[in-house]
N, CA, C and O atoms as a printed pandas DataFrame, in Angstrom:
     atom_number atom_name residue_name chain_id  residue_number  x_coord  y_coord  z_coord
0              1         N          UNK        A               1    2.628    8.043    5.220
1              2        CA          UNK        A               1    2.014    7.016    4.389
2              3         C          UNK        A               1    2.203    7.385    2.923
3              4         O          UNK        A               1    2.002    8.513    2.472
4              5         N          UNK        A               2    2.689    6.117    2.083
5              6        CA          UNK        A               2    2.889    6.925    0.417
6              7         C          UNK        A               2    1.316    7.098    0.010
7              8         O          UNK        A               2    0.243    6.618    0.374
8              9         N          UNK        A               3    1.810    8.116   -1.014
9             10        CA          UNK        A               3    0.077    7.973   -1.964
10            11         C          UNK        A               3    0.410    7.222   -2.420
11            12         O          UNK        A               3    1.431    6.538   -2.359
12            13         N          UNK        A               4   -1.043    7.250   -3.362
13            14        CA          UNK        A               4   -1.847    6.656   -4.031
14            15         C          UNK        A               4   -0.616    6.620   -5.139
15            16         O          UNK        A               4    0.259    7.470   -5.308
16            17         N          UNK        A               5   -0.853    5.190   -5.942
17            18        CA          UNK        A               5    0.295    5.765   -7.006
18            19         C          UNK        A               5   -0.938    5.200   -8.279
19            20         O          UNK        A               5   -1.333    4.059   -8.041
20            21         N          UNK        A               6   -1.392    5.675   -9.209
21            22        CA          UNK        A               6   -2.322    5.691  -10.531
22            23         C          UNK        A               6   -1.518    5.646  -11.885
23            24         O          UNK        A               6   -0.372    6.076  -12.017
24            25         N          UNK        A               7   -2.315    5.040  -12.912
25            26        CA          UNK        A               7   -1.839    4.806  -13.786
26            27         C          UNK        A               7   -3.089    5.271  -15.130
27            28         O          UNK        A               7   -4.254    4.878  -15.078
28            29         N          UNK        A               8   -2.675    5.942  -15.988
29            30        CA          UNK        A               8   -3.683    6.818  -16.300
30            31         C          UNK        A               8   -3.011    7.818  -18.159
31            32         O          UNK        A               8   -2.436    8.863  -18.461
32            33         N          UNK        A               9   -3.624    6.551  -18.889
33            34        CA          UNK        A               9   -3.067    7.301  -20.189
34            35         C          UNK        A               9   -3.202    9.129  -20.206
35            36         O          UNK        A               9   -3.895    9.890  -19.531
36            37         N          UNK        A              10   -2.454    9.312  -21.022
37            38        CA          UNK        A              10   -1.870   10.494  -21.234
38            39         C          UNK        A              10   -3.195   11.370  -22.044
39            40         O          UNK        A              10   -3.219   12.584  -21.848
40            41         N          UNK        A              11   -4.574   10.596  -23.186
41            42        CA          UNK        A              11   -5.296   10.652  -23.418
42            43         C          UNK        A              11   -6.315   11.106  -22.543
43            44         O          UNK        A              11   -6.596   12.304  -22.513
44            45         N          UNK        A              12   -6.912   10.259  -21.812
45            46        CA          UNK        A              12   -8.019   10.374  -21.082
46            47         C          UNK        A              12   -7.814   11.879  -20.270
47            48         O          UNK        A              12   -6.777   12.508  -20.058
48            49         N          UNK        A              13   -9.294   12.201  -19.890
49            50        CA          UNK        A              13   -9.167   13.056  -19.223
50            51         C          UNK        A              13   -8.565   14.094  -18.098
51            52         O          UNK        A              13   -9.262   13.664  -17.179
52            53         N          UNK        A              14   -7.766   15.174  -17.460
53            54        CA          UNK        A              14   -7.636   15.521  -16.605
54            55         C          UNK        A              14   -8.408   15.693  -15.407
55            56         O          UNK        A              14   -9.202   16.625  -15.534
56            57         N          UNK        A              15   -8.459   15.110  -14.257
57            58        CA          UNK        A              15   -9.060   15.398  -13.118
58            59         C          UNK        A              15   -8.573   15.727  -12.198
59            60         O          UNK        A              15   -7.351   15.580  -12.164
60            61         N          UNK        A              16   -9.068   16.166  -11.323
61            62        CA          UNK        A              16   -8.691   16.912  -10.179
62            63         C          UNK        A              16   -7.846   16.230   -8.958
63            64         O          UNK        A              16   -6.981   16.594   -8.161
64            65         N          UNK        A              17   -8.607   14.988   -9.267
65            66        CA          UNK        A              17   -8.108   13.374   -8.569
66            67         C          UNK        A              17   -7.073   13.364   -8.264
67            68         O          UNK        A              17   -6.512   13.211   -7.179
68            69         N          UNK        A              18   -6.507   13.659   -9.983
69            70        CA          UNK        A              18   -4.979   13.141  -10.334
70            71         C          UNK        A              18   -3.507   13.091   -9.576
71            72         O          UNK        A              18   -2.554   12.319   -9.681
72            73         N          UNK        A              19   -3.838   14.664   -8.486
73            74        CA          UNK        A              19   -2.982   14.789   -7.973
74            75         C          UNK        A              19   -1.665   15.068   -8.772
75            76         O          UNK        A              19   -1.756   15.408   -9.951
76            77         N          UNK        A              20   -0.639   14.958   -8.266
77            78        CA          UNK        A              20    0.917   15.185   -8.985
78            79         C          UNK        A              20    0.680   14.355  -10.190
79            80         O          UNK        A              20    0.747   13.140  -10.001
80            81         N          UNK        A              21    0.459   14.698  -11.195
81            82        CA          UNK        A              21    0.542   14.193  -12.596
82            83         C          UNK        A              21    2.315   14.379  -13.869
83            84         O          UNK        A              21    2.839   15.279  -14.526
84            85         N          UNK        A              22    2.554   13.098  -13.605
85            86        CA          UNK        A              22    4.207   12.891  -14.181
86            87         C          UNK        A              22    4.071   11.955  -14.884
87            88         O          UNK        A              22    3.781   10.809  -14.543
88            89         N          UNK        A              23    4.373   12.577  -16.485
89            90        CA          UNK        A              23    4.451   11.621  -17.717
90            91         C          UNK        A              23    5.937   10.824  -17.733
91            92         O          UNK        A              23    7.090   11.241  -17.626
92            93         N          UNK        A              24    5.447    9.673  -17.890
93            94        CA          UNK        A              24    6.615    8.504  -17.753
94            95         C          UNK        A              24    7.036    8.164  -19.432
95            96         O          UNK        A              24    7.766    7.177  -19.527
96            97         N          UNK        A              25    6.737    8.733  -20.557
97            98        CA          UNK        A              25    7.545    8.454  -21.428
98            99         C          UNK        A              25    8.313    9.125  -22.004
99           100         O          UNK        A              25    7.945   10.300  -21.970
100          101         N          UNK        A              26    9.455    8.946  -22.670
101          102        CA          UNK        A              26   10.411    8.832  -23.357
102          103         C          UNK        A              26   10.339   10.135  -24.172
103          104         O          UNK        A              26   11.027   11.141  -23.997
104          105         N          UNK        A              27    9.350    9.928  -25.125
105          106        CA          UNK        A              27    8.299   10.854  -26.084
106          107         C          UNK        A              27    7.057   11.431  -26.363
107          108         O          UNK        A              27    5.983   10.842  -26.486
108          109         N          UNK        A              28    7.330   12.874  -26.471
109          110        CA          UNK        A              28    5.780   13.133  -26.218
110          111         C          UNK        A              28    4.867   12.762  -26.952
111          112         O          UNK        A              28    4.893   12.491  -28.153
112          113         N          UNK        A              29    3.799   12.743  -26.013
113          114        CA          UNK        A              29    2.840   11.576  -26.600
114          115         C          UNK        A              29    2.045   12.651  -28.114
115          116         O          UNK        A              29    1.852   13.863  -28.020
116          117         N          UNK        A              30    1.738   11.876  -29.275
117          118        CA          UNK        A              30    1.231   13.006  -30.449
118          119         C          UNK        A              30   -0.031   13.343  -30.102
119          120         O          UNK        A              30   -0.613   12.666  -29.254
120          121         N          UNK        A              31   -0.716   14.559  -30.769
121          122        CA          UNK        A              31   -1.623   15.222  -30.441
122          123         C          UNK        A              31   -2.042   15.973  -28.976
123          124         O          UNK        A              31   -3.103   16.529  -28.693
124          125         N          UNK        A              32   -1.181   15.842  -28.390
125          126        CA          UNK        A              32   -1.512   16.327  -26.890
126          127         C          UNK        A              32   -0.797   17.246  -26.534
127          128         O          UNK        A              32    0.369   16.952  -26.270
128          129         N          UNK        A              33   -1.269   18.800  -26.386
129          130        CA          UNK        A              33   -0.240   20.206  -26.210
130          131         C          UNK        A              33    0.255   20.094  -24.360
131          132         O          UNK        A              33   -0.312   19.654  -23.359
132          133         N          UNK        A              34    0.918   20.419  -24.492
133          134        CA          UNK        A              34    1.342   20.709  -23.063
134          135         C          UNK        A              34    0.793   21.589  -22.491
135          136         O          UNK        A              34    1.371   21.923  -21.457
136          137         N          UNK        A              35   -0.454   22.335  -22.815
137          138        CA          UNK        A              35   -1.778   22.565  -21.768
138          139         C          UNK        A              35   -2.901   22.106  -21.582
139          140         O          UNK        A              35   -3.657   22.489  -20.689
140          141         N          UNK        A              36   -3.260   20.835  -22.774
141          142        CA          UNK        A              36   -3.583   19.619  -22.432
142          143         C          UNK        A              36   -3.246   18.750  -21.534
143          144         O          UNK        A              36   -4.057   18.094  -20.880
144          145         N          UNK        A              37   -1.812   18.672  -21.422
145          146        CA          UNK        A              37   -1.267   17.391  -20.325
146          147         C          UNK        A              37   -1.381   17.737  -19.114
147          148         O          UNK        A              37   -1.178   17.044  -18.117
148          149         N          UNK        A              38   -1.810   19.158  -19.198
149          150        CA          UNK        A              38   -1.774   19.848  -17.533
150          151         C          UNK        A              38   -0.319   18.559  -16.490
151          152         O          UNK        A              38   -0.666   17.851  -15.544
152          153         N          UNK        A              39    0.872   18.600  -16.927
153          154        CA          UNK        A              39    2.249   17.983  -16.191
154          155         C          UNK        A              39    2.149   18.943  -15.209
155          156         O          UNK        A              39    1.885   20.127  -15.418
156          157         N          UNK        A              40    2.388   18.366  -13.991
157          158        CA          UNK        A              40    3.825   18.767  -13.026
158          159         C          UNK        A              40    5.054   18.757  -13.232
159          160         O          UNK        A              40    5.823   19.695  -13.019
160          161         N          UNK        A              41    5.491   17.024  -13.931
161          162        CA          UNK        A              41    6.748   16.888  -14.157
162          163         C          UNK        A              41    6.927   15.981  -15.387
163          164         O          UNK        A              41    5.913   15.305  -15.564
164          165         N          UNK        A              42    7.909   15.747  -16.307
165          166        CA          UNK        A              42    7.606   15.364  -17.497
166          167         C          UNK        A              42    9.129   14.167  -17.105
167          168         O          UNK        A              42   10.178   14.610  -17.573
168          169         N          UNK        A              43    9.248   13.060  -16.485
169          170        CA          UNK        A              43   10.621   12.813  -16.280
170          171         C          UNK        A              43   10.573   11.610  -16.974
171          172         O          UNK        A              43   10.191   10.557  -16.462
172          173         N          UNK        A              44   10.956   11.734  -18.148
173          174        CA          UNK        A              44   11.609   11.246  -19.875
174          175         C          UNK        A              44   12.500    9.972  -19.052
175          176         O          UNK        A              44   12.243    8.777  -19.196
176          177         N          UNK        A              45   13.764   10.609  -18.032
177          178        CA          UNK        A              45   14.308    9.434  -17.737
178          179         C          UNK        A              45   13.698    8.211  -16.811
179          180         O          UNK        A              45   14.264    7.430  -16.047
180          181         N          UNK        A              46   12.610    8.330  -17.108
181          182        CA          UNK        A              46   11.829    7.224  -16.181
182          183         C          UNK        A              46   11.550    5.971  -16.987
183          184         O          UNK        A              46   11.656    4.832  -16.533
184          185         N          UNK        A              47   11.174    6.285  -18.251
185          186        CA          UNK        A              47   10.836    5.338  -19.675
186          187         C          UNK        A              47   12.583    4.506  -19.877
187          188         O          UNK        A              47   13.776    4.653  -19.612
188          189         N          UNK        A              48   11.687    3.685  -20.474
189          190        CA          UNK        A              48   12.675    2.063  -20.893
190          191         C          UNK        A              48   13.826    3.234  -22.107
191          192         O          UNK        A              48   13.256    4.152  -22.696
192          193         N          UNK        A              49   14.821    3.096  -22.242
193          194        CA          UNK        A              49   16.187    3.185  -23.007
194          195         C          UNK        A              49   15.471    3.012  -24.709
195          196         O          UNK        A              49   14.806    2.032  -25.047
196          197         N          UNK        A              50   15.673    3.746  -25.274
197          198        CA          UNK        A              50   15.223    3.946  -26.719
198          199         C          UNK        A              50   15.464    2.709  -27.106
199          200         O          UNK        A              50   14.490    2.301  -27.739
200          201         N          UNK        A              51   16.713    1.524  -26.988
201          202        CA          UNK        A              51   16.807    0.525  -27.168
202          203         C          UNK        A              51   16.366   -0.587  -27.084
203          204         O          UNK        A              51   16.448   -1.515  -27.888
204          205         N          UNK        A              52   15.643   -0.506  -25.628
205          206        CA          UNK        A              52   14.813   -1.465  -25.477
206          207         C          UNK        A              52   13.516   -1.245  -25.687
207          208         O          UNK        A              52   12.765   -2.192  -25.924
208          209         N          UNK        A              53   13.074    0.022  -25.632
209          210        CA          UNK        A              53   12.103    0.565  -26.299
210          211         C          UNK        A              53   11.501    0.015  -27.463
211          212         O          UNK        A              53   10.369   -0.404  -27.706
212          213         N          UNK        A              54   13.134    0.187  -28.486
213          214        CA          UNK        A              54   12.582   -0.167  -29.810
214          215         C          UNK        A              54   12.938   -2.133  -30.256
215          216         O          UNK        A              54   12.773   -2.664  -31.354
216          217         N          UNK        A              55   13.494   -2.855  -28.824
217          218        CA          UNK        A              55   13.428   -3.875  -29.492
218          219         C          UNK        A              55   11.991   -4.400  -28.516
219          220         O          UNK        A              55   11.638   -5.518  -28.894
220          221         N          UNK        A              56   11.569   -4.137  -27.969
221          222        CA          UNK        A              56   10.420   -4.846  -26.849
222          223         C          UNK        A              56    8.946   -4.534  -28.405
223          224         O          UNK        A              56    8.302   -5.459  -28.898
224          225         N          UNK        A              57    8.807   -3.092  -28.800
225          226        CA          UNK        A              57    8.125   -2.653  -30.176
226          227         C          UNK        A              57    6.823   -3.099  -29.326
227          228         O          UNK        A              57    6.159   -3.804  -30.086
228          229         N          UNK        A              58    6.354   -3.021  -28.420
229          230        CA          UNK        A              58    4.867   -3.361  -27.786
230          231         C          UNK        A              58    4.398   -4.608  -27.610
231          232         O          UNK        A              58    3.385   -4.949  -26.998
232          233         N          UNK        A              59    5.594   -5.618  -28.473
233          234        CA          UNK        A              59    5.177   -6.896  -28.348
234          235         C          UNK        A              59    4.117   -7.718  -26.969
235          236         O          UNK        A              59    4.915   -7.915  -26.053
236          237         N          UNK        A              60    3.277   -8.021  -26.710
237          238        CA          UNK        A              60    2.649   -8.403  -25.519
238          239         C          UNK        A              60    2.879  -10.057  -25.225
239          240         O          UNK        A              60    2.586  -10.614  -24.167
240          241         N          UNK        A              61    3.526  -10.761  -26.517
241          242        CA          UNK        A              61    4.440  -11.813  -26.288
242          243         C          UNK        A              61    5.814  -12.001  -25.348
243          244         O          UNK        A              61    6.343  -12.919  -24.722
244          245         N          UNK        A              62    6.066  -10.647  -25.609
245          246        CA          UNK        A              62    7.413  -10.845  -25.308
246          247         C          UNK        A              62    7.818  -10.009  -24.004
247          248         O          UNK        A              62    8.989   -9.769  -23.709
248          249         N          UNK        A              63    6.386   -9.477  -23.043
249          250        CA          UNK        A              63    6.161   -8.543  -22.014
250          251         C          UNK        A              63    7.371   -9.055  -21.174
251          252         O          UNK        A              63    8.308   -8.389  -20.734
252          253         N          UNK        A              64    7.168  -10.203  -21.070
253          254        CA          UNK        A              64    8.097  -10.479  -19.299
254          255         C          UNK        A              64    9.516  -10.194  -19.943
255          256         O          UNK        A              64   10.094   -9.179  -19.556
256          257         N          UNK        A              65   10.152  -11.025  -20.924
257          258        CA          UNK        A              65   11.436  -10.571  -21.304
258          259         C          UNK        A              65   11.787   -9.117  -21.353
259          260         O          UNK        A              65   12.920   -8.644  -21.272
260          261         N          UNK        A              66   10.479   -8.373  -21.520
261          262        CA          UNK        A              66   10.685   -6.827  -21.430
262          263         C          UNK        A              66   11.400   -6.175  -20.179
263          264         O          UNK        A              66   12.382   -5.503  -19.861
264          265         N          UNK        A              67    9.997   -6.962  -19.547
265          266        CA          UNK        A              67    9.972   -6.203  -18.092
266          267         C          UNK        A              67   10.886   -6.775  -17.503
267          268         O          UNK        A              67   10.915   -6.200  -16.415
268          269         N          UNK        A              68   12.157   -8.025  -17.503
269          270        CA          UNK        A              68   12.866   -7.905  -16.503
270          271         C          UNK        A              68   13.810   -7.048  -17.026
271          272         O          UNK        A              68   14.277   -6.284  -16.182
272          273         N          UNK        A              69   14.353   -6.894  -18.429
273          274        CA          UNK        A              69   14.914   -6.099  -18.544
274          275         C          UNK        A              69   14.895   -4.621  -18.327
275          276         O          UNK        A              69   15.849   -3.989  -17.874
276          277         N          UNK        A              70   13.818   -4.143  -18.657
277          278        CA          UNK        A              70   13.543   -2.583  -17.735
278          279         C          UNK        A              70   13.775   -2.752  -16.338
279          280         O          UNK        A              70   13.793   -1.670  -15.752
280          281         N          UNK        A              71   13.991   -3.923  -15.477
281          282        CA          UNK        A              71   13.807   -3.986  -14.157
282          283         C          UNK        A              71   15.351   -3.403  -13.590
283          284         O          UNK        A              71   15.712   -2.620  -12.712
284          285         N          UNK        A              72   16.134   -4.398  -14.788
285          286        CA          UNK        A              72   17.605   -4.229  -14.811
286          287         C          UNK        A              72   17.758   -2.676  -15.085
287          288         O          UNK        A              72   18.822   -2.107  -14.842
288          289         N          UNK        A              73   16.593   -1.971  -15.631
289          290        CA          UNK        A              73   17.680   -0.331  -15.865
290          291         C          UNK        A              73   16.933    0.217  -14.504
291          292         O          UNK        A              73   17.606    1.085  -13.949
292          293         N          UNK        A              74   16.157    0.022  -14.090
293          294        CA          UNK        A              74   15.522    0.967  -13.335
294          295         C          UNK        A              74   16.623    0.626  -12.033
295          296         O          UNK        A              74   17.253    1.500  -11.438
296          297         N          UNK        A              75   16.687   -0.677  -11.776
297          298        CA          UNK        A              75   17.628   -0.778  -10.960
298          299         C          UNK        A              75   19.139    0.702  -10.532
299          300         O          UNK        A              75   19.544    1.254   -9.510
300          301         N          UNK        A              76   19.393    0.746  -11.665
301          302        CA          UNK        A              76   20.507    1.966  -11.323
302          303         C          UNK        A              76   19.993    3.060  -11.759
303          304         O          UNK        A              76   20.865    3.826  -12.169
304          305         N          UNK        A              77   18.336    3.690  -11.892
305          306        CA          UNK        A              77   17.934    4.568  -12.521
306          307         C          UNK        A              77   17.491    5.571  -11.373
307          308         O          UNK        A              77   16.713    5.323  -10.452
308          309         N          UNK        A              78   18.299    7.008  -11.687
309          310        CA          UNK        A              78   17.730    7.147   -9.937
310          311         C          UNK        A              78   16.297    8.330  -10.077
311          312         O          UNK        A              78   15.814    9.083   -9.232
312          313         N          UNK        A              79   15.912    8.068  -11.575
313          314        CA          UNK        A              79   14.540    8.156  -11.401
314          315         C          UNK        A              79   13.240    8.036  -10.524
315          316         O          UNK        A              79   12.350    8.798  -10.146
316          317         N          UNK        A              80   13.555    6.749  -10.389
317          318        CA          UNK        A              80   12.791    5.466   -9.504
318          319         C          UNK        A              80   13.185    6.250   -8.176
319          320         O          UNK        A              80   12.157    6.242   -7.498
320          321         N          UNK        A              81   14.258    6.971   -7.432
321          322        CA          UNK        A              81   14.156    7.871   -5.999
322          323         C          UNK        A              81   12.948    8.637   -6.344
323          324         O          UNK        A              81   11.802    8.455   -5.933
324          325         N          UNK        A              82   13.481    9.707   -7.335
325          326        CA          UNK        A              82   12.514   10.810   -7.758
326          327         C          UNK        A              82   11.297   10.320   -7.771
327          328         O          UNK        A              82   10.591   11.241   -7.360
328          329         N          UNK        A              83   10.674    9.465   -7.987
329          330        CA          UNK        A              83    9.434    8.914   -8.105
330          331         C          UNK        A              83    8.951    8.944   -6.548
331          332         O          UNK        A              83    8.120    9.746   -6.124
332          333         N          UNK        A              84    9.612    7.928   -5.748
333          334        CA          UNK        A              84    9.331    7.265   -4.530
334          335         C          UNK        A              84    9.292    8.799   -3.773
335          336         O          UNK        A              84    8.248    9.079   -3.184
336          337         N          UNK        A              85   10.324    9.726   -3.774
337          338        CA          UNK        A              85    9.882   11.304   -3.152
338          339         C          UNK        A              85    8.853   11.658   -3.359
339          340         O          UNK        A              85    8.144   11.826   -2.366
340          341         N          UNK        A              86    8.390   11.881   -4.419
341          342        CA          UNK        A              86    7.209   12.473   -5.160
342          343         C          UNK        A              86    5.826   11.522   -4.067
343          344         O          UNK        A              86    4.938   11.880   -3.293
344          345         N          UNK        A              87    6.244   10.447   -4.501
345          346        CA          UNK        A              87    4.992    9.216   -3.585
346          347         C          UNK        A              87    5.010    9.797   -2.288
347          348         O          UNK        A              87    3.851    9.913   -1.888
348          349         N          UNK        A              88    5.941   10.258   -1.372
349          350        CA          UNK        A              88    5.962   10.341   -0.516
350          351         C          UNK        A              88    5.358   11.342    0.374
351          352         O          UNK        A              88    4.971   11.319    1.542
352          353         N          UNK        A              89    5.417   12.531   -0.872
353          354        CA          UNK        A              89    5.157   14.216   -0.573
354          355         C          UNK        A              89    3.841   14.749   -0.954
355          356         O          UNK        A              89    3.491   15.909   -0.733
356          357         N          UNK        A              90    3.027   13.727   -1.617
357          358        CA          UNK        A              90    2.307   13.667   -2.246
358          359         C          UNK        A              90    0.936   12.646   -2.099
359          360         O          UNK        A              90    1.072   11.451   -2.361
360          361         N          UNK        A              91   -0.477   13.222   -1.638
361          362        CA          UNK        A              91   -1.437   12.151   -1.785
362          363         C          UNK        A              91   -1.822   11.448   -2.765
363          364         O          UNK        A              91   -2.537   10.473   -2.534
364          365         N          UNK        A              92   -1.478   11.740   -3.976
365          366        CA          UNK        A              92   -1.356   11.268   -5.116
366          367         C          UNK        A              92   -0.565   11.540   -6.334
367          368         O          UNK        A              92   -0.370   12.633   -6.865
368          369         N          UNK        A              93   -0.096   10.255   -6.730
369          370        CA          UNK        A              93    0.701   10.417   -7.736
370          371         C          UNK        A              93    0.065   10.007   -8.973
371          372         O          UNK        A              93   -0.695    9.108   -8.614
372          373         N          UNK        A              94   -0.058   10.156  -10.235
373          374        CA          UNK        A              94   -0.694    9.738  -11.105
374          375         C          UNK        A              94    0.667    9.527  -12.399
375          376         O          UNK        A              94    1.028   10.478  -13.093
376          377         N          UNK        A              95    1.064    8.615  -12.480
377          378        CA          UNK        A              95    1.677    8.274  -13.939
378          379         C          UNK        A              95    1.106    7.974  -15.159
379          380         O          UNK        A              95    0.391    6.999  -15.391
380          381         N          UNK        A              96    1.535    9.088  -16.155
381          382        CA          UNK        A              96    0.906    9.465  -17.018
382          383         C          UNK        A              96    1.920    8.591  -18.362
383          384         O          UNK        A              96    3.149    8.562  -18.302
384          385         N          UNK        A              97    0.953    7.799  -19.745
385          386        CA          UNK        A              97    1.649    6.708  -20.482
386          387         C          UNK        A              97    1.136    7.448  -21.695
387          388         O          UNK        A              97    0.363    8.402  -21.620
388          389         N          UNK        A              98    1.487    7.082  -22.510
389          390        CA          UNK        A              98    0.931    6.926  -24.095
390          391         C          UNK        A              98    0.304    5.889  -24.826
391          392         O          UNK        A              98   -0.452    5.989  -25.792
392          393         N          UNK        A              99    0.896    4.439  -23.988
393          394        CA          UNK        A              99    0.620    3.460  -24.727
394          395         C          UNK        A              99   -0.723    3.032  -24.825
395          396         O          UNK        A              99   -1.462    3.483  -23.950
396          397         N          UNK        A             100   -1.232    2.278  -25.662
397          398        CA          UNK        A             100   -2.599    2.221  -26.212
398          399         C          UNK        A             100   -3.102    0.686  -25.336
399          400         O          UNK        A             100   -4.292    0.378  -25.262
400          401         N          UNK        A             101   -1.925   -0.216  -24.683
401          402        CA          UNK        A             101   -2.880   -1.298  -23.674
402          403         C          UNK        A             101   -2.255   -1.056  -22.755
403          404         O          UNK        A             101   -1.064   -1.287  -22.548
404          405         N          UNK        A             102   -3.249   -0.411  -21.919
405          406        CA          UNK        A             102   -2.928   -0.258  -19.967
406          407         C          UNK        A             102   -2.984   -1.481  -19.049
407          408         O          UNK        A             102   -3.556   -1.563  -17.962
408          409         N          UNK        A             103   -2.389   -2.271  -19.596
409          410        CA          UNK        A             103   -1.905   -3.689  -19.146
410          411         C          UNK        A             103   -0.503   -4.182  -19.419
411          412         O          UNK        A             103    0.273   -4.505  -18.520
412          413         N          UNK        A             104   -0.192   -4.227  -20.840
413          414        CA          UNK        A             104    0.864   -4.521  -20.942
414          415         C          UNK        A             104    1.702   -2.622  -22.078
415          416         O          UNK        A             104    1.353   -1.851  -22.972
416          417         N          UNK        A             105    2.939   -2.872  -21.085
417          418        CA          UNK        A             105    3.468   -1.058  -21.048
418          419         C          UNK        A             105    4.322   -0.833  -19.761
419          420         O          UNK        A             105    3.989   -1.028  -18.592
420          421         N          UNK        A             106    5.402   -0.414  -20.217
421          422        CA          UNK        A             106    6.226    0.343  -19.314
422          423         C          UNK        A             106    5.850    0.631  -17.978
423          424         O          UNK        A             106    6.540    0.167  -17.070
424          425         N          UNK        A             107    4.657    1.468  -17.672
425          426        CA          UNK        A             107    4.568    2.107  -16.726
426          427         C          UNK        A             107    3.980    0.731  -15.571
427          428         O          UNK        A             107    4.077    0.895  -14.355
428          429         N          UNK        A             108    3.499   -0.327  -16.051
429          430        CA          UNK        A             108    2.867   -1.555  -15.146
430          431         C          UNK        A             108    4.277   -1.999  -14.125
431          432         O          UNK        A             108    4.291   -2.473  -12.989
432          433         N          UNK        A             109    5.312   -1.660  -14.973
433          434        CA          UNK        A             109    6.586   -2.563  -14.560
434          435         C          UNK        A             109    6.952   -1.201  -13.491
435          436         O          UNK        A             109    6.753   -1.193  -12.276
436          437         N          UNK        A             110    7.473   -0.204  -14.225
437          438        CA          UNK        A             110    7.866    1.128  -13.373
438          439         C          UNK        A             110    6.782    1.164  -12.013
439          440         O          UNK        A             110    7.328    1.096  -10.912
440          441         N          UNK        A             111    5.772    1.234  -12.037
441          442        CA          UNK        A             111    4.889    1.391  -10.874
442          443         C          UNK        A             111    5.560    0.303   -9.418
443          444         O          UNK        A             111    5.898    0.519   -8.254
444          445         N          UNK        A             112    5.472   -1.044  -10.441
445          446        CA          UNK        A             112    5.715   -2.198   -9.593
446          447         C          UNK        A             112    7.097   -1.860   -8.653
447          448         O          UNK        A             112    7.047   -1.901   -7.424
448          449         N          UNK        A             113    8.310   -1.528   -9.388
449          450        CA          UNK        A             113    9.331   -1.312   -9.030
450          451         C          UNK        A             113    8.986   -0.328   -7.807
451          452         O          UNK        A             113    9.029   -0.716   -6.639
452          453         N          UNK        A             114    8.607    1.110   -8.218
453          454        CA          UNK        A             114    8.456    1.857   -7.051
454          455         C          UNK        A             114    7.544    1.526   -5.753
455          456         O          UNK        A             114    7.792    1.911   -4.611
456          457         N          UNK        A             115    6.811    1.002   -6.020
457          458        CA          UNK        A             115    6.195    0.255   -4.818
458          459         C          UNK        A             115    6.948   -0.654   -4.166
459          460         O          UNK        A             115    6.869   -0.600   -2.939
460          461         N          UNK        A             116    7.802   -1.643   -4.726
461          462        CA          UNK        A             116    8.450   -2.339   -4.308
462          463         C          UNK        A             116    8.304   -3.877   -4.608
463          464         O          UNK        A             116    9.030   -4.679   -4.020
464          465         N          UNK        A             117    7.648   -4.161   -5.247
465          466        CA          UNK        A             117    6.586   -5.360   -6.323
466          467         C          UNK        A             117    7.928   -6.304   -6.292
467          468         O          UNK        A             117    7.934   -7.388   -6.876
C-alpha cells in the first residue's frame, strides 16, 4: 500500500509524523540550516525548470497554465519514479515547499502527478 504522501512547508515545524521528509524545491529555502530541515533527501530535480519557475513568478492567475506545463516536464522527469519508490518504501512521505500559499505551488501539481491525479 503507498504512504501517506503530505505536503508541508519547509517552515513549519518538524515532527515525528513526517516520516521520509524530501524538499521539492529548486532552492534552498532562506533562513532554514540544514539541521533545521532535518532532509532525508533534498531532490532539486523535482521543482518546475528555473524557466518556468521564473515565468509562472507565483502568479495564482495564471496557476493552471502553470501546472499543465510542469505536467509536461514531470512527464519525462524521472524524479516523479524516485518519488513513487520512496511512496512505496515508505509509510510516509512528506514533501517539503518554500512557497508562502499551500494551495497554489509546485508541489499541489507534483503530488497530483505522483499519485496519479
Amino acid at each position: 500500500m503507498p504512504a501517506d504522501l503530505v505536503l508541508k512547508r519547509i517552515y513549519d515545524e518538524v515532527s515525528p509524523d513526517d516520516g521520509c521528509r524530501v524538499l521539492v524545491d529548486r532552492l534552498w529555502p532562506r533562513g532554514v540550516s540544514k539541521e533545521r530541515a532535518a532532509l532525508d533527501l533534498w531532490l532539486k530535480e523535482a521543482a518546475p525548470s528555473p524557466e518556468l519557475r521564473t515565468a509562472w513568478h507565483h502568479d495564482p492567475a495564471r496557476f493552471d497554465e502553470f501546472a499543465e506545463a510542469y505536467r509536461a516536464e514531470l512527464a519525462t522527469n524521472p524524479a516523479v519514479e524516485q518519488l513513487r519508490e520512496l511512496r512505496a518504501s515508505h509509510e510516509r512521505v512528506t514533501l517539503l515547499f518554500a512557497a508562502h500559499d499551500p494551495e497554489v505551488n509546485h508541489v499541489v501539481v507534483l503530488r497530483d502527478v505522483i499519485v496519479g491525479e
